[in-house]
C-alpha positions, 0 to 999 in steps of 0.5 A: 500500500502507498504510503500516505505520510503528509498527504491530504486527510481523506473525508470521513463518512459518518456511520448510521445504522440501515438494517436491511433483513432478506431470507433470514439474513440482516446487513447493517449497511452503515452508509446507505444515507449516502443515498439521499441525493438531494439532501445537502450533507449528501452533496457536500460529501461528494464535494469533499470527496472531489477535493479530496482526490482533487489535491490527492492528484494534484501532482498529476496534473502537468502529465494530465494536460502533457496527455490531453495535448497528446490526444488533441496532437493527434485528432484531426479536430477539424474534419468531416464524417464520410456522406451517407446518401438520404432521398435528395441529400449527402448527409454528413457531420463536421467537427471544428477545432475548438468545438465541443460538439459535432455539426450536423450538415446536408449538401445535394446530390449531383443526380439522382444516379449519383452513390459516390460520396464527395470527398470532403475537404476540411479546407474547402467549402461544400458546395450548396451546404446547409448547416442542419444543427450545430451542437454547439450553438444548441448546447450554449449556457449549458454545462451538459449537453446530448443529443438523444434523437436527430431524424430528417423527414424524407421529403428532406424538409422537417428535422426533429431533435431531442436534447438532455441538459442533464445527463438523466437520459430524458429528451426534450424533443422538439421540430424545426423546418428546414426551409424556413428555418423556423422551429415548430410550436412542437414540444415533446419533454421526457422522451427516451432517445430514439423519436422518429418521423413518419414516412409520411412526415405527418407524425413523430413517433416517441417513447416515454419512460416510467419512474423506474426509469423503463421505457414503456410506452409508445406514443405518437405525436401529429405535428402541428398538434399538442402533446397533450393530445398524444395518442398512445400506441402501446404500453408495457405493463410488465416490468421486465420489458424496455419497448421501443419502436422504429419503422423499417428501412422499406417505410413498409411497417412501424415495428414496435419491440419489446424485450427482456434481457431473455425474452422479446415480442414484436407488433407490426403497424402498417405504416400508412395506417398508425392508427391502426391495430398493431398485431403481433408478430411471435408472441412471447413465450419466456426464454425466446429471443427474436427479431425480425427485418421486412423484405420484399421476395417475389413480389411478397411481403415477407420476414427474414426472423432471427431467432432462439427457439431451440437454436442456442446460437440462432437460426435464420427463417423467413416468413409471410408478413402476412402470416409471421406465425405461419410456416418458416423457412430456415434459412440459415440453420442453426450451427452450435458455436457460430453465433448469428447476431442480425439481418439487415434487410434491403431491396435486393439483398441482405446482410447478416451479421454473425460470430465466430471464433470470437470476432463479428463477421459480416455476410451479404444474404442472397433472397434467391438462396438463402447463401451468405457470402462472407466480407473478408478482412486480413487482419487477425484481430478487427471489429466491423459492422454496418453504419450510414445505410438508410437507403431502400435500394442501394448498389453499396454496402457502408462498412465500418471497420477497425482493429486495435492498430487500424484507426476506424475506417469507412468502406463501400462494398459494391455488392455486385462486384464484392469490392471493398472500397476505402472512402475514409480512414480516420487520420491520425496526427504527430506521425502514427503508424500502425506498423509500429504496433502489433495485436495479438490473442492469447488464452488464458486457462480459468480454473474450470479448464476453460480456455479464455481469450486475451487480446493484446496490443503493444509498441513494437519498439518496446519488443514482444510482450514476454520476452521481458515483463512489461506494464499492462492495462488489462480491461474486462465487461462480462455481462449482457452478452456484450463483446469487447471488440477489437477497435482503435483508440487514439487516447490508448496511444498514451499509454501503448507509447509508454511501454504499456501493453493493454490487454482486453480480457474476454471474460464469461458473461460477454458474447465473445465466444457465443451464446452459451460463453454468455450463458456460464457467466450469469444468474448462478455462474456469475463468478466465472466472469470475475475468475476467469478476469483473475485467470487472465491476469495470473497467465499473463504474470506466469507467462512472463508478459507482467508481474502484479505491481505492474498491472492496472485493471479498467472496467465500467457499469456493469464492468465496473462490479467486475473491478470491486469484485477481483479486488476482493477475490485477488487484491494481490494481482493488481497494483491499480484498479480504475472502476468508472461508473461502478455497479459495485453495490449490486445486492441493494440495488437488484434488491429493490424493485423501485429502482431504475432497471432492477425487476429488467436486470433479474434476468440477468443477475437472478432475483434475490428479492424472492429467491433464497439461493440467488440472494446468498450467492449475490451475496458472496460477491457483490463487492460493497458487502465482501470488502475484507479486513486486513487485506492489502488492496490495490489503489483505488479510483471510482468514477461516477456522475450526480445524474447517472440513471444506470448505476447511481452515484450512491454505489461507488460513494458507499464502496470507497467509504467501506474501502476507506474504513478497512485501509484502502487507498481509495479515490472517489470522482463524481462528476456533479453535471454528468450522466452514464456517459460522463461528461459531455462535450470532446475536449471535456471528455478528453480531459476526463480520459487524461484524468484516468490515464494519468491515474494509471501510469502514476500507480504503474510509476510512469508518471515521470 
């Protein structure tokens, strides 16, 4: 443990006693006042808590901003997103040095025959471009500020916008006309992201959330008329399930989605009749998961549907949109292993996305025969997925691909001749080269036998990771089937040009290795996904990669529960641990069913509210209630925001003060204008970024 001789007094939290009895079994939770978050102890506490780290980082603070201008050196601030073609328009965004936020643009299309994007240059006007909104005139006088929903109507003259000032995720959506430049009378406030217009542009479809933070309606909203007069679409009563709705790329149908974290239902609205009956599409049946994309086969409405029943990994089937419950098609059986992830339908073909052997794949679908031809990469390691597609009947495909050493990249794929062609790749100043840097994967044997993989990414200059030991950021998730993919990040080149290896463990409870690999890492087998992040960590030291004084762990939300969790099991592996936005009083919160998300999360955790063995087995790893006594814990630091609606500010408050009273070296950030994401805004949220990678190279001793 660092030494704290002549550093600043941490604050003390006060102790209150808060029994909380389950199952037979009481917990004194001596600092769940912490709670009340509006109360002013509350928020002086926190306050002290940001002093506190404030001057206990102090000395950071040259190398803070030497990173900050490292990652400002090296982004193109001013600079242009690659057009996506929309009816009559090349839609676009800026970026403009100095600017916090993006600036949405449109510019014409030469002719109607016209799918080749213009090449935008930072220093040269568009020709006929019309600035659609520009963030940060939007965003002025407010110290937070996003951007929730942003639709142009297809007649390419309406544009609808939803805006958080907060942080808490709810928008207030409102309409502007393109031509006029007038803003509409239209206001809609509460909104979940996402609201949408109409084909016809007459309407905007929206959803609203209930006080546990559950979107759970759908509404729809004529221009022109008040809110109050809304008209309601849907509602989910069950609290398990998030609705959503948007209408399909063929204008054909509005689809309204609901789902648990195992369970989801589809309904179906012509979408020239919103008014009308929505009908349902499979109905719910507990345990199956499913969605579908509408085409058109031979003159047929139809359904490409992904789904679960009886297929762990998926199977592809096609059905009559007039029918969807009829008879199915498979087209694209079920293979144990090769984990189907979604369809994309358009006019003449399609896209299936997929997994295996740990990296997301992408095929294009033949309607004639069910074939997928698969888009090849060479990397060995890389991420793709499609993006900037809103047309019906287009000859391209727009991809974006990356990999650890490959910035982000646009392609077009021109689907009748299966060539990739580069129209972007997102430059990197101050002389990077991705030559310069290697990636690779290594598995790692948890305790059970299982083989998990570690991807690694490196300085060449520095030599191969194990061939001499070598400081490593080692950064893990683990939950909701979310994969840690292999991208690029121009922030991470601070530390990889200082010798750091990073190294992404892709542990049990994400979707890395397919279904059942997300499967063995939930409900009951929880503890896989914190062991098998201990197992990374112990190869990588007997491999000669590291040793523990020169390992730092990351993790975020529910990847952040992942951190309080190995710091509990294996404090001995670890010399820093960096949690941001922390699901680390996990038990208290999945206990209460009025808090936000906790009945939807009991697919996913289990229920310990009615059920005795999921209460002891949260229990035994949650990591506020297992902070130890004499145990020597890595250095500590908790990211969190006042505003955060997924995982409350209260959860790394409580950790760090139970951390503290057993000796910990442990730091406390909370962001008092900020939500899940942070803050917002790019230079403040790079600031942030400098704040953490600082942190991590002082606990590495590479702070000099």
């Amino acid at each position: 443990m660092t030494d704290l001789q002549h550093q600043p007094t941490p604050p003390v939290t006060e102790r209150r006693s808060a029994a909380r009895t389950h199952h037979g079994d009481t917990f004194d939770d001596p600092y769940e006042w912490l709670r009340a978050k509006d109360d002013a102890e509350v928020v002086a506490h926190l306050e002290a808590e940001n002093a506190y780290t404030s001057a206990r980082t102090a000395h950071l603070a040259p190398l803070r901003d030497t990173i900050f201008g490292e990652i400002k050196g090296r982004t193109l601030e001013t600079d242009l997103s690659v057009p996506a073609r929309r009816g009559e328009w090349w839609y676009y965004g800026r970026t403009v040095a100095g600017a916090q936020y993006g600036i949405q643009c449109r510019a014409p299309l030469d002719s109607p025959d016209d799918w080749t994007p213009p090449t935008l240059s930072p220093d040269r006007p568009v020709p006929g471009e019309q600035v659609l909104f520009d963030g940060n005139v939007e965003a002025e006088g407010n110290e937070f500020f996003s951007l929730g929903s942003f639709e142009i109507s297809n007649d390419g003259t309406r544009m609808l916008y939803g805006i958080d000032i907060a942080g808490d995720e709810r928008y207030t959506v409102r309409v502007r006309d393109l031509v006029s430049g007038e803003t509409l009378s239209d206001e809609i406030p509460g909104t979940f992201s996402g609201a949408s217009f109409s084909p016809d542009g007459r309407f905007i479809v929206y959803t609203t959330v209930d006080d546990a933070w559950r979107p759970d309606t759908v509404w729809l909203h004529e221009i022109g008329t008040s809110v109050d007069s809304d008209e309601k679409l849907f509602h989910e009563s069950d609290d398990r399930y998030w609705v959503g709705a948007d209408f399909t790329r063929s204008d054909r149908f509005l689809v309204i989605e609901m789902g648990s974290s195992i369970t989801s239902e589809e309904w179906l609205l012509d979408a020239d009749d919103l008014r009308g009956e929505p009908r349902v599409v499979w109905p719910r049946r507990d345990g199956v998961e499913y969605s579908s994309s509408h085409a058109v086969v031979d003159g047929e409405d139809v359904l490409y549907i992904l789904h679960n029943d009886g297929a762990l990994d998926f199977e592809l089937v096609r059905v009559s949109a007039s029918d969807p419950q009829g008879a199915r098609q498979t087209v694209i059986p079920h293979r144990s292993g090769h984990r189907l992830l979604g369809v994309d339908t358009f006019r003449d073909w399609g896209v299936v996305g997929y997994r295996r052997d740990g990296l997301a794949r992408l095929g294009m679908l033949s309607y004639s025969d069910g074939t997928v031809d698969e888009i090849s990469f060479d990397e060995p390691l890389y991420s793709v997925g499609t993006g900037g597609n809103p047309e019906w009947a287009p000859p391209v495909l727009r991809l974006g691909y990356g990999s650890f050493v490959t910035p982000g990249t646009v392609y077009d794929h021109v689907v009748d001749t299966g060539e990739l062609v580069l129209r972007k790749r997102q430059p990197v100043l101050g002389g990077f080269d991705p030559a310069d840097y290697g990636q690779a994967r290594v598995w790692a044997p948890a305790d059970d036998g299982t083989l998990v993989p570690v991807s690694l990414v490196w300085k060449r200059s520095f030599g191969e990771p194990g061939a001499t030991p070598r400081p490593v950021h080692l950064y893990g998730y683990g939950s909701y089937e979310h994969s840690i993919e292999p991208g690029f990040s121009v922030a991470r080149l601070s530390m990889l040009d200082r010798g750091v290896v990073f190294a992404v463990a892709h542990v049990r409870g994400g979707g890395e290795m397919g279904r059942q690999w997300y499967e063995d890492g939930k409900l009951l087998a929880k503890r896989n996904t914190f062991t098998d992040f201990v197992a990374a960590a112990r190869h990588l030291v007997a491999e000669g990669y590291t040793t523990p004084d020169r390992v730092v762990a990351e993790g975020g939300s529910a990847g952040g529960l992942l951190m309080g969790a190995v710091a509990n099991l294996a404090p001995e592996l670890f010399a820093g641990v960096l949690a941001d936005v922390p699901f680390v009083d996990a038990l208290t919160t999945i206990l209460d069913p009025s808090l936000p998300l906790t009945v939807i999360e009991w697919d996913e955790w289990g229920d310990p509210l009615h059920d005795a063995d999921v209460y002891a087995y949260m229990k035994s790893y949650s990591p506020y209630e297992n902070v130890r006594e004499g145990v020597e814990y890595p250095r500590m630091l908790a990211v969190t925001s006042l505003n955060d609606t997924r995982v409350l500010y209260v959860e790394p408050a409580k950790w760090v003060a139970r951390l503290r009273e057993v000796g910990a070296d442990a730091l406390l950030k909370c962001e008092m204008v900020a939500g899940h994401g942070g803050v917002s805004g790019r230079y403040n949220a790079w600031r942030e970024r400098a704040f953490e990678l600082a942190w991590l190279l002082d606990v590495l001793g590479l702070a000099e």
